[in-house]
C-alpha positions in Angstrom: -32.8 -18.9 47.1 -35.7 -18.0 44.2 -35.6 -14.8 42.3 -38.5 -14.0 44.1 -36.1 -13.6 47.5 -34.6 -10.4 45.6 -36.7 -6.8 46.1 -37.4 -5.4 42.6 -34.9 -2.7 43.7 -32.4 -4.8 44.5 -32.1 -6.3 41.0 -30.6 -3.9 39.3 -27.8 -3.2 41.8 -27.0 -7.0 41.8 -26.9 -6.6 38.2 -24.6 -3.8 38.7 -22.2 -5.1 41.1 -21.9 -8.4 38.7 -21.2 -6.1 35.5 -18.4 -4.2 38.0 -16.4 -6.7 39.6 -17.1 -10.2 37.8 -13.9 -10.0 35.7 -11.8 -9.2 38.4 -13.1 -10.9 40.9 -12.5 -14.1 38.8 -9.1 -13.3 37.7 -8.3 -12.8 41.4 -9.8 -15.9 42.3 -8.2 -17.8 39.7 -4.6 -16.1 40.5 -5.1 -17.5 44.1 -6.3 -21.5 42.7 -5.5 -22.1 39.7 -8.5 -23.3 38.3 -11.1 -22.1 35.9 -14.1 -24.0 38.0 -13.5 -23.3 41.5 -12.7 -19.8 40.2 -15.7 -19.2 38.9 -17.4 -21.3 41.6 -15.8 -18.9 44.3 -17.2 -16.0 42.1 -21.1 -17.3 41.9 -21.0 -17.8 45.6 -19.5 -14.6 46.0 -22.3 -12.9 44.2 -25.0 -15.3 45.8 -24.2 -13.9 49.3 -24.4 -11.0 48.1 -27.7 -11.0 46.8 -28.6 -12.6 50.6 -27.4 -10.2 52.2 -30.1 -8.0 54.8 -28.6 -4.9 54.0 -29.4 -3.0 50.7 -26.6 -3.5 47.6 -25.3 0.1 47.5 -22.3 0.9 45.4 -20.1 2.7 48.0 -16.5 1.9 48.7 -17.2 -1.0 51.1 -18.9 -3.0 48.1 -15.2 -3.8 46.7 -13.5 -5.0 49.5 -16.1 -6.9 50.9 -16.7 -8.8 47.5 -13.0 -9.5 47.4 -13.0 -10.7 51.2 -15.5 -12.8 50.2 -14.3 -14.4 47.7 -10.9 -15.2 49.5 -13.1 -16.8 52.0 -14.6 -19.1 49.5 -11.1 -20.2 47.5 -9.9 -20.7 51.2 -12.7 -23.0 52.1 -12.3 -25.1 48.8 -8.6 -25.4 49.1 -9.6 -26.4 53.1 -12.0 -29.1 52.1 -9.0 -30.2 49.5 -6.4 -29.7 52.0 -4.0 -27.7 49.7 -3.7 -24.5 48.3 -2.0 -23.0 44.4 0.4 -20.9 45.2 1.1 -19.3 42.0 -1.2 -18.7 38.5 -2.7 -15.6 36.4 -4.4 -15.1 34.0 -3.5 -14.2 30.4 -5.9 -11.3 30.8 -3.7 -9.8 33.3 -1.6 -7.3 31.6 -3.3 -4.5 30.8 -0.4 -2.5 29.9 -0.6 -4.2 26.8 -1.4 -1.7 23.4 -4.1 -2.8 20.8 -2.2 -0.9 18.5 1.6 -2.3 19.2 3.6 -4.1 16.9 4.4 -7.5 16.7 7.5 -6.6 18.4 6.5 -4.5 20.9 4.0 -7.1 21.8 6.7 -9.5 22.4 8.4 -7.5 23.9 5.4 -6.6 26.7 4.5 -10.2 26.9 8.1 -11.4 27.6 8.7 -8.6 30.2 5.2 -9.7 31.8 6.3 -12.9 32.0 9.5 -12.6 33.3 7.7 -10.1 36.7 5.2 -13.1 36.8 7.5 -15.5 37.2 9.4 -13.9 39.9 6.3 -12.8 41.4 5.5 -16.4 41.8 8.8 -16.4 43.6 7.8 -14.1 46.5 6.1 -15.4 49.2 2.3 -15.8 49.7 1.3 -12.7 51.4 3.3 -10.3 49.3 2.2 -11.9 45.9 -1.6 -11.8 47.2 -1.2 -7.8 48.0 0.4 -6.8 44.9 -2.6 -9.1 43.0 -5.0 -6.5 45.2 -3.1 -3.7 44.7 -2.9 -3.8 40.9 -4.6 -6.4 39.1 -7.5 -5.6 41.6 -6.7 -2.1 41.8 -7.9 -1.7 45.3 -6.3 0.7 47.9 -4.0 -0.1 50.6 -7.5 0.5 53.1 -9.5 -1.9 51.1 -6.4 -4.5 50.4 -6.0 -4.1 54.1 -9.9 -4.9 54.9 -9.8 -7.8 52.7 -6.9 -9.3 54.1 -7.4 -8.2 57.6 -3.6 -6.6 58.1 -3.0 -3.0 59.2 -2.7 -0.6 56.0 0.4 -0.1 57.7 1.4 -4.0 57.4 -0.2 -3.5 54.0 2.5 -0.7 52.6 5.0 -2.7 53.9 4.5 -5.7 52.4 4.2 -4.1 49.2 7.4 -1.5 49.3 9.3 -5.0 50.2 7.5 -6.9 47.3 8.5 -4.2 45.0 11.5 -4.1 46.0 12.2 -7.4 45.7 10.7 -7.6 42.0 13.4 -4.7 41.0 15.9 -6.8 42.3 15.9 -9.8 40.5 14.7 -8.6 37.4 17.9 -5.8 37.7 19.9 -9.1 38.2 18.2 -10.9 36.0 18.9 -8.4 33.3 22.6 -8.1 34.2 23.2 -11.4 33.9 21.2 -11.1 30.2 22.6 -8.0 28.8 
C-alpha cells in the first residue's frame, strides 16, 4: 500500500487516530507479549488496516475498540505462529497516578505500591488481568472492553468486580502479614 492508496481527506484522520491511540495501544500490546518489537509490530499493522479500511476514518466511539480488537488479533496471530503466549508484563509508563511533583519518598512509596498490584495482577488469571489492562490502563468502557474481547458487558463487570476483588484481597493479606 503507497501513500497514494490514502484520499487527501483521509490523511489527517489517520494522523489523528495515530497521535490518539499509539501510546496506548503499544503499552496494551506490550502488556499482552512482552516484547518491544512485536509490540510495536502489532501496533503498525494495527494502524496499516486502518488506513485500508473502505470505510472513512471518523473519530466516533467505535474507532477505540476496534483499534484495540485489532491489535489483540495481531499479538494473537504472532504468539500463534510462535506457539506461545506472555502471560504477564507492563510497562513502566503504566502508572499514571504517579505526581511530577512528589517527593523522593512518596515516589517510592507509589512505585512500590504499583509494583506490589502488578505483581498480584500477574497472579490473576488471563482474562481478568486482560480486562482490568482495558479497563484502566486503556481506559475503555465495559461496552468497548466487551467489543474488543467479544464477552457480554455483563461477563465484562463480572470479571472485573472479581478481579478487584481479588487484588484487595491479597494485598489486605499481604499487608497484614507486613505490618
Amino acid at each position: 500500500m503507497g501513500d497514494d492508496s490514502l484520499s487527501a481527506a483521509t490523511r489527517p484522520q489517520l494522523t489523528r487516530a495515530i497521535e490518539i491511540y499509539s501510546k496506548p495501544l503499544s503499552r496494551y500490546a506490550y502488556s499482552l507479549c512482552g516484547c518491544v518489537h512485536r509490540s510495536q509490530d502489532a501496533v503498525q499493522d494495527t494502524f496499516l488496516r486502518l488506513a485500508e479500511r473502505a470505510e472513512p476514518i471518523e473519530p466516533d466511539d467505535r474507532l477505540g475498540p476496534w483499534l484495540f480488537k485489532v491489535c489483540r488479533s495481531r499479538v494473537i496471530d504472532q504468539f500463534r505462529k510462535e506457539g506461545r503466549m506472555k502471560t504477564g508484563a507492563d510497562l513502566p509508563e503504566t502508572h499514571p497516578g504517579q505526581a511530577e511533583t512528589a517527593s523522593p519518598v512518596e515516589t517510592t512509596e507509589i512505585a512500590d505500591s504499583a509494583a506490589a498490584v502488578f505483581a498480584h495482577m500477574d497472579q490473576l488469571p488471563p482474562n481478568q488481568r486482560e480486562v482490568l489492562r482495558l479497563k484502566f490502563q486503556a481506559q475503555l468502557s465495559y461496552r468497548e472492553i466487551a467489543d474488543v474481547l467479544d464477552l457480554s458487558v455483563t461477563n465484562v463487570g463480572y470479571l472485573v468486580h472479581t478481579a478487584m476483588a481479588s487484588l484487595r484481597q491479597r494485598l489486605r493479606t499481604e499487608s497484614d502479614l507486613l505490618g
